[in-house]
C-alpha positions in Angstrom: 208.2 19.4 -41.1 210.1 20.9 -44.4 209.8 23.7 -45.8 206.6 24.4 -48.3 205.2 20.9 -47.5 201.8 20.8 -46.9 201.6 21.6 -42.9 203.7 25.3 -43.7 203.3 27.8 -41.6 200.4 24.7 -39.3 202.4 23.9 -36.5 199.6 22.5 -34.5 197.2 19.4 -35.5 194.3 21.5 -35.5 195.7 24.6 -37.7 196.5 21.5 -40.5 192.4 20.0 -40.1 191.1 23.2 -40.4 193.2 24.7 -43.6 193.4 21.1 -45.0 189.3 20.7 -44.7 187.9 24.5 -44.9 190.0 26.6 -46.3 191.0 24.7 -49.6 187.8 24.0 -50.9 186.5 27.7 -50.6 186.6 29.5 -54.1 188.7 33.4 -53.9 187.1 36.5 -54.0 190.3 38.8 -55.0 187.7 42.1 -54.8 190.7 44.4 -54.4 193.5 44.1 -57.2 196.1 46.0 -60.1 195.0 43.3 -62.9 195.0 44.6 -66.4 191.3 43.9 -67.8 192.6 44.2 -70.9 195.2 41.2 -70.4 192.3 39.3 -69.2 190.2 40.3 -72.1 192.6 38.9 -74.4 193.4 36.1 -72.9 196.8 36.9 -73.4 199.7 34.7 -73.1 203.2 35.3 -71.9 206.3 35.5 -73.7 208.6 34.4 -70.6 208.6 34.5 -66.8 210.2 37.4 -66.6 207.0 38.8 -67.9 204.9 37.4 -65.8 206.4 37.5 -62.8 209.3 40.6 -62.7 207.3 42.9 -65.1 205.3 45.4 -63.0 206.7 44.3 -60.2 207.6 46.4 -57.4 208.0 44.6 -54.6 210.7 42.6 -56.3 212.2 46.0 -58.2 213.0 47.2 -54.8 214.3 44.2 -52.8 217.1 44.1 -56.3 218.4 47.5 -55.7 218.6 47.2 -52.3 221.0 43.5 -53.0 222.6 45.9 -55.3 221.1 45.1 -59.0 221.7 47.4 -61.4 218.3 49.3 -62.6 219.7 48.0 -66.5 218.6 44.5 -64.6 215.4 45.8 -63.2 213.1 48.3 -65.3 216.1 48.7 -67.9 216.7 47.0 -71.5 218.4 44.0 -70.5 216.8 40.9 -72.1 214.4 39.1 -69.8 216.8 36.1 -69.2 219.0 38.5 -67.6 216.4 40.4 -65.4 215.5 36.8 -64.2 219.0 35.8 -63.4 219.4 39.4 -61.9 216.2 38.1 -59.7 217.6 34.4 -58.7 220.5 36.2 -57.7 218.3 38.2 -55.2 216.5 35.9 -54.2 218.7 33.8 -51.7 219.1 37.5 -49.8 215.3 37.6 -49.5 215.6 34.6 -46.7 212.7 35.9 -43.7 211.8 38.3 -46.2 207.8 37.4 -47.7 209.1 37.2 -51.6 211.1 34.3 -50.2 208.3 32.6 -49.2 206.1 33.8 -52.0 209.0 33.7 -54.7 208.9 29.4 -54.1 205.2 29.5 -53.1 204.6 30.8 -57.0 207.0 28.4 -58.7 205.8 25.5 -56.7 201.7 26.1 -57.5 201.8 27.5 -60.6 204.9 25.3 -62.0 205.7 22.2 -59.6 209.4 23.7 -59.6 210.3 22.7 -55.7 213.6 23.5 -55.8 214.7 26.9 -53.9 215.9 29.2 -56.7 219.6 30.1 -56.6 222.0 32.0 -59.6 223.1 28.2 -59.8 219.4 26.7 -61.2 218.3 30.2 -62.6 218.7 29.4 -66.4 217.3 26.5 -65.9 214.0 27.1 -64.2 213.5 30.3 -66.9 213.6 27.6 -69.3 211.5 25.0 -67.4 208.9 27.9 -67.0 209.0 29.6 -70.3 208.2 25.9 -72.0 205.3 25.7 -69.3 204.2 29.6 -70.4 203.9 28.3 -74.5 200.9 25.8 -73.8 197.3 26.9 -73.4 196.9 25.8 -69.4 199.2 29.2 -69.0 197.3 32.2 -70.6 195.7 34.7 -68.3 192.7 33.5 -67.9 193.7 30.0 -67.6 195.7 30.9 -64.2 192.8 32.6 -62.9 190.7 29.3 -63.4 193.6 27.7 -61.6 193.1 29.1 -58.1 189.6 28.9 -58.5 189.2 32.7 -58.3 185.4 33.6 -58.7 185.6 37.2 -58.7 188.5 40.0 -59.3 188.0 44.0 -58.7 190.2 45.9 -61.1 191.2 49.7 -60.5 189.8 51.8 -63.2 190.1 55.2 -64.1 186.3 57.0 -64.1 188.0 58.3 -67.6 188.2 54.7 -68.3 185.5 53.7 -71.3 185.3 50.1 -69.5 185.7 48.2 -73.2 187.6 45.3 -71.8 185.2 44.7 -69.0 182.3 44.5 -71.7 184.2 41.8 -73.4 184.6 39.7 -70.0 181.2 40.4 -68.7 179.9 39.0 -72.5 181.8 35.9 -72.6 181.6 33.1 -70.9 184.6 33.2 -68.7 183.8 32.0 -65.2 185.6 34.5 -63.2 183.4 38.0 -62.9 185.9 40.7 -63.1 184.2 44.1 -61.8 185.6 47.8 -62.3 186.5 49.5 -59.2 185.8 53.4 -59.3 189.6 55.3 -58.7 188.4 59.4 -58.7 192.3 60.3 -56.8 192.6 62.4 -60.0 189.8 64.3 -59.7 191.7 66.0 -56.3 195.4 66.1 -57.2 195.7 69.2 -58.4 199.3 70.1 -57.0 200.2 70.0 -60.2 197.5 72.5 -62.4 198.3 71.3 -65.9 198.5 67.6 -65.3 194.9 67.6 -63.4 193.5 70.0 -66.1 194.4 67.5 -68.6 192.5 64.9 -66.8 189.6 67.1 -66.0 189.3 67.5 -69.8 189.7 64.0 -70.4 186.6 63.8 -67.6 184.5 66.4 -69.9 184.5 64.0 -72.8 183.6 61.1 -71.1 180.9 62.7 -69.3 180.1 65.3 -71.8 179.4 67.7 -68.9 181.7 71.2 -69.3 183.8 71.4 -66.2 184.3 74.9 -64.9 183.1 74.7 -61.3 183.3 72.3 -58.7 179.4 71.8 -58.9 180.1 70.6 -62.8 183.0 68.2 -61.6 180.9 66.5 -59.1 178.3 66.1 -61.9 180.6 64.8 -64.1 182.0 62.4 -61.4 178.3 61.1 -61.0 177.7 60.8 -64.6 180.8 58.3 -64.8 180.1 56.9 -61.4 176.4 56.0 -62.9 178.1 54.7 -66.2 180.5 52.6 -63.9 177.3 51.0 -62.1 175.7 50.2 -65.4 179.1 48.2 -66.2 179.0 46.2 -63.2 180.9 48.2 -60.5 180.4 48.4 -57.1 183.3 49.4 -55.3 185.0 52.9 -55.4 188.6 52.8 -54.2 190.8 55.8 -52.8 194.3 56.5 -52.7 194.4 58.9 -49.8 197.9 59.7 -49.9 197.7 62.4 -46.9 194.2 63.7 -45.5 192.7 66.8 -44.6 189.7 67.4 -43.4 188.7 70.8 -45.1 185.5 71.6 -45.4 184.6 74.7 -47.5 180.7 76.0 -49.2 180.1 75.3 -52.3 180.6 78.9 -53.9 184.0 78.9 -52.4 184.4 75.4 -54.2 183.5 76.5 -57.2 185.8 79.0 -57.1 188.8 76.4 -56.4 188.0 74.7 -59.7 187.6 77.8 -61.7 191.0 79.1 -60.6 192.6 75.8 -61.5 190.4 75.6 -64.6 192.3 78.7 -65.7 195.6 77.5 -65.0 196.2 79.3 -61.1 197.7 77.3 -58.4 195.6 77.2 -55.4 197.0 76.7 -51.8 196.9 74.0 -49.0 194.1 74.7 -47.9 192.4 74.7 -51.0 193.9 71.5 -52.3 192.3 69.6 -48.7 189.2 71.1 -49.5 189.0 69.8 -52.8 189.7 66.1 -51.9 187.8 66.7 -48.9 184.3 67.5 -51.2 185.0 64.7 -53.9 185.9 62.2 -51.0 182.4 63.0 -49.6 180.4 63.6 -52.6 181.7 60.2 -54.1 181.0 58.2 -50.5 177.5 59.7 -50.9 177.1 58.2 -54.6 178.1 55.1 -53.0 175.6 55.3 -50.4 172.5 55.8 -53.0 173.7 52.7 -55.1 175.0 51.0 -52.4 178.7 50.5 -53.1 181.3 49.7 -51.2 184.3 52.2 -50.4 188.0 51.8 -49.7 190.3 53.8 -48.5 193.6 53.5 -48.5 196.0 55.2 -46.0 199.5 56.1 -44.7 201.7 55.6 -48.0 204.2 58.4 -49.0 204.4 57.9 -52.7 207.3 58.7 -55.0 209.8 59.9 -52.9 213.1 58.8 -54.8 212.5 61.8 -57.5 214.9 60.5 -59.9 213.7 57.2 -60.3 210.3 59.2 -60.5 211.8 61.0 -63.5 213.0 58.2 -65.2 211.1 55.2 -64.5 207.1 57.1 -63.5 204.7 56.0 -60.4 204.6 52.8 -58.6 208.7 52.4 -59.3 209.4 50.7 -55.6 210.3 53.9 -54.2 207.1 54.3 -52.0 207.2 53.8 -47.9 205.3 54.3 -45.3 204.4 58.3 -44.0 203.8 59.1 -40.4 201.2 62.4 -41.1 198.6 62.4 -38.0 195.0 61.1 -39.6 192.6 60.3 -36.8 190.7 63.6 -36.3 190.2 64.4 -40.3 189.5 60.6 -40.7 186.9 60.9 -38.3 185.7 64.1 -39.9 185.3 62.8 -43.4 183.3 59.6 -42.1 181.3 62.0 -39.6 180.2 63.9 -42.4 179.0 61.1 -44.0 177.3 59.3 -41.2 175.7 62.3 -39.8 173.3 62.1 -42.8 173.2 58.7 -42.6 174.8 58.6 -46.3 177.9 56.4 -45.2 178.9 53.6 -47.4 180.3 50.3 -46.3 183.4 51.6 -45.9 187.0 49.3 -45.6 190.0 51.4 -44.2 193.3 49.7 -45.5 196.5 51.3 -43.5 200.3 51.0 -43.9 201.4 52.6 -40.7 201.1 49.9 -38.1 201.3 52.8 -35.5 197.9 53.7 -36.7 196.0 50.1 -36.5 194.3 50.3 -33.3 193.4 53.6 -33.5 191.9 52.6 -37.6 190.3 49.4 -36.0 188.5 51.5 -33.2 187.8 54.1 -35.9 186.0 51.7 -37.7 183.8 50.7 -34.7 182.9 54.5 -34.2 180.9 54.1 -37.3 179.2 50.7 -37.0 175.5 50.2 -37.4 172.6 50.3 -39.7 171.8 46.8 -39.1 175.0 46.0 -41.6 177.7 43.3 -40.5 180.6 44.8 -40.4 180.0 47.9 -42.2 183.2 49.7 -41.3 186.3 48.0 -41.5 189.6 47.6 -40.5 190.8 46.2 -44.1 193.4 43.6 -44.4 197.2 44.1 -44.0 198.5 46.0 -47.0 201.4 46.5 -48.9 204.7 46.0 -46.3 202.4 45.2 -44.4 200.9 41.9 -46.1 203.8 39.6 -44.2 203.8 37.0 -41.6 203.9 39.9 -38.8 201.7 42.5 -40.3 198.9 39.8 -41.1 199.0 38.3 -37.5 199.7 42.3 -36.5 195.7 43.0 -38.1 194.5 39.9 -37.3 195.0 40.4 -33.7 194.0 43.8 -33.8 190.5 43.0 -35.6 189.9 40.4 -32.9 190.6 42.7 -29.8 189.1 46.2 -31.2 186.7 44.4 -33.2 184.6 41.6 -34.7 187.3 39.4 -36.4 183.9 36.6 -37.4 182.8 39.6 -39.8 185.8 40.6 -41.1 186.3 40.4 -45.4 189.5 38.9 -45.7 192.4 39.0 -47.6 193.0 40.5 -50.9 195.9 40.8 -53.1 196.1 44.4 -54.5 198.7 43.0 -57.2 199.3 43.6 -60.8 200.4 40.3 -61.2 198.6 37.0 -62.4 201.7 35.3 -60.2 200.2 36.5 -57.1 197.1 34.3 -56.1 199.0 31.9 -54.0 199.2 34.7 -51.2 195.4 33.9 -50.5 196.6 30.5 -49.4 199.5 32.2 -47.3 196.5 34.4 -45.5 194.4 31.4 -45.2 197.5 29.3 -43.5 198.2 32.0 -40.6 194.9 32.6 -39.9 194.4 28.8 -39.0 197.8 28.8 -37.4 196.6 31.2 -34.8 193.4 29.7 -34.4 195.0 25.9 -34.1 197.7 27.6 -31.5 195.3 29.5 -29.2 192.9 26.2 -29.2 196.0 24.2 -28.2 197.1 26.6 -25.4 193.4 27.1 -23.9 192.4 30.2 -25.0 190.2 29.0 -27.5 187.2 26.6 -27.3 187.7 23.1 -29.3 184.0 23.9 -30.9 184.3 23.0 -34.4 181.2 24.6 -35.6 182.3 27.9 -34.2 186.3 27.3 -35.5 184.5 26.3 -39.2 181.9 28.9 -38.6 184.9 31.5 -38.2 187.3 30.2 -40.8 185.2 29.9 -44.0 183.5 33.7 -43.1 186.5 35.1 -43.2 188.1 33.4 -46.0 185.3 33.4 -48.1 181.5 34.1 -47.0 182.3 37.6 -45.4 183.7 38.7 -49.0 180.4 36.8 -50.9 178.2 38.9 -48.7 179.9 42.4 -48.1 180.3 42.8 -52.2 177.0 41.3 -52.7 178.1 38.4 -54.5 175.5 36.5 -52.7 172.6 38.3 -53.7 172.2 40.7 -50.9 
């Protein structure tokens, strides 16, 4: 075995038969991703692969400082042939790290290139792949087609007016790509003027006056009923700490009318705030039967210079420790106790907290819904060789893994498909390793039965691509 050939990452005969033969001819549901509907929309192709593949990119942004890169060579004005040798340089460094893996995983699908990339080859292979990126096979929607993706969830502002997504959803490009709902800003109000500017942004698209916390969830509904007309079905949350507040409604009101006039409010305050739009937006989900994600344990923006001078989602993010089981368990409590619970995915980046998100999950099971709480697929640093077995394991032993959705990419780039096929190879490699030691039945229905749910028909059904 070499590396990349076809048996990577199968060790055993029956991990090979069952990627080779299921997994491969099952179409990807990516219902979780950063993808720029407008790019899609245009169809737009690009310049180099510096653009495609660096631009954006934080993953890669991070792993070049640490090697040392200068930022010029990373988010600065250097031309893109230098980023790109800037990255081949890195790349040799990133050996047991997953951009090695996905770094050559990426040139080899997308380009044939099978050589490992080095400073030696790096000219080169920007060349080789910006002659590839000139032809009409290489626009946006043409790699899409490629991996035979069938549907992609975008994150979308409820300011957003959802243009781009009209154009897909009235052309006759095969892929549906469907809004995801992102409220985080209705909530972040540590800092008053920037969420006042979004909350008036939110009155003109709603055309509801926002001076209360009753007229914000109003005007959160309004959007969230324009975002259903348009297709979505999903609201997503960036839930960057949790705390489960709960405060009347007068006293809410009176939250969003000091802000509205420019006051800071306290702690408390804040918690309650994100507390009521998490709830009242899981009940909108509930009445038009969406699905809701949360996402949880990432402490955002801590390197405040780069902050500064580069803006969100620079690489400087890692993983926070804050406790979450009781207010998570609140927040879904309050929902259930109603019975106005969504199908609910919690995504977490602490792999402290997994079993305790995994049995979480279970506490809120039921309704005659497969699966309707779950324990969502390794995310972020997490969505490696170790964290993927890490989830894998812990859905099977806290929970059902045979209803479990599946792998997503949460990626802004049109580069990052492949790392559907890197899920789909470690799932089988467990499976074909227990089977060989014994702990497994050889039962082929159930392995295939098992396989193509959770690559595929889990995903179909959960986001109702299937009809349900």
């Amino acid at each position: 075995m070499s590396y990349l050939d076809d048996h990577f990452l199968l060790d055993t005969p029956l991990a090979r038969t069952l990627f080779h033969e299921r997994t491969t001819k099952l179409p990807i549901i990516d219902y979780h991703t950063h993808l720029s509907p407008e790019v899609l929309a245009e169809d737009k192709k690009f310049s180099t692969i510096t653009e495609l593949a660096l631009a954006g990119d934080h993953y890669k942004w991070r792993a070049m400082r640490i090697h040392g890169i200068d930022e010029k060579f990373i988010t600065g004005d250097a031309s893109d042939r230098e980023k790109f040798r800037a990255w081949a340089s890195t790349v040799p460094a990133t050996l047991r790290n997953p951009l090695f893996d996905w770094t050559h995983l990426e040139l080899r699908r997308y380009f044939g290139i099978n050589d490992l990339l080095k400073p030696d080859n790096a000219d080169r292979i920007f060349d080789q792949c910006n002659e590839a990126l000139a032809g009409d096979d290489f626009s946006a929607k043409s790699l899409v087609r490629r991996f035979g993706v069938e549907m992609i969830g975008t994150t979308d502002d409820p300011t957003d007016h959802l243009d781009a997504h009209k154009e897909l959803s009235d052309s006759d490009f095969e892929c549906q790509v469907l809004p995801t709902f992102r409220p985080d800003k209705a909530s972040k109000c540590s800092d008053v003027k920037v969420w006042n500017a979004w909350i008036d942004l939110l009155e003109d698209t709603s055309d509801i006056c926002i001076q209360n916390y009753r007229q914000l969830s109003h005007a959160l509904e309004a959007r969230h009923h324009y975002f259903h007309e348009h297709g979505c079905r999903i609201s997503d949350h960036g839930i960057d700490s949790l705390r489960a507040v709960f405060k009347k409604p007068k006293k809410l009101d009176k939250i969003v009318a000091a802000l509205r006039d420019g006051e800071s409010v306290d702690a408390d305050d804040r918690a309650a705030l994100q507390t009521a739009v998490l709830v009242d937006v899981g009940r909108m989900n509930a009445a038009k039967g969406w699905v809701m994600q949360w996402h949880l344990g990432a402490l955002r923006n801590n390197n405040s210079r780069l902050l500064r001078e580069i803006g969100a989602d620079a690489g400087v993010d890692s993983i926070d420790d804050r406790p979450l089981a009781a207010h998570v368990s609140a927040v879904l409590d309050a929902l259930d106790i109603d019975d106005q619970l969504p199908k609910t995915i919690l995504y977490n980046l602490n792999p402290a907290s997994n079993a305790m998100l995994a049995t979480m999950a279970g506490n809120f099971a039921g309704g005659g819904v497969r699966g309707k709480v779950q324990f969502g697929a390794a995310w972020w640093f997490l969505d490696q060789k170790h964290g993927i077995e890490d989830q894998l394991n812990t859905v099977s032993s806290l929970g059902l893994l045979q209803h479990f959705v599946g792998m997503l990419t949460d990626s802004r780039s049109f580069m990052s498909f492949p790392r559907h096929e890197y899920f789909r190879r470690i799932l089988c490699r467990i499976i074909g390793r227990e089977v060989s030691a014994g702990e497994l039945p050889h039962d082929r229905d159930l392995l295939d039965s098992l396989i193509d749910a959770v690559c595929y028909n889990n995903a179909k059904a959960y986001f109702g691509r299937d009809g349900q």
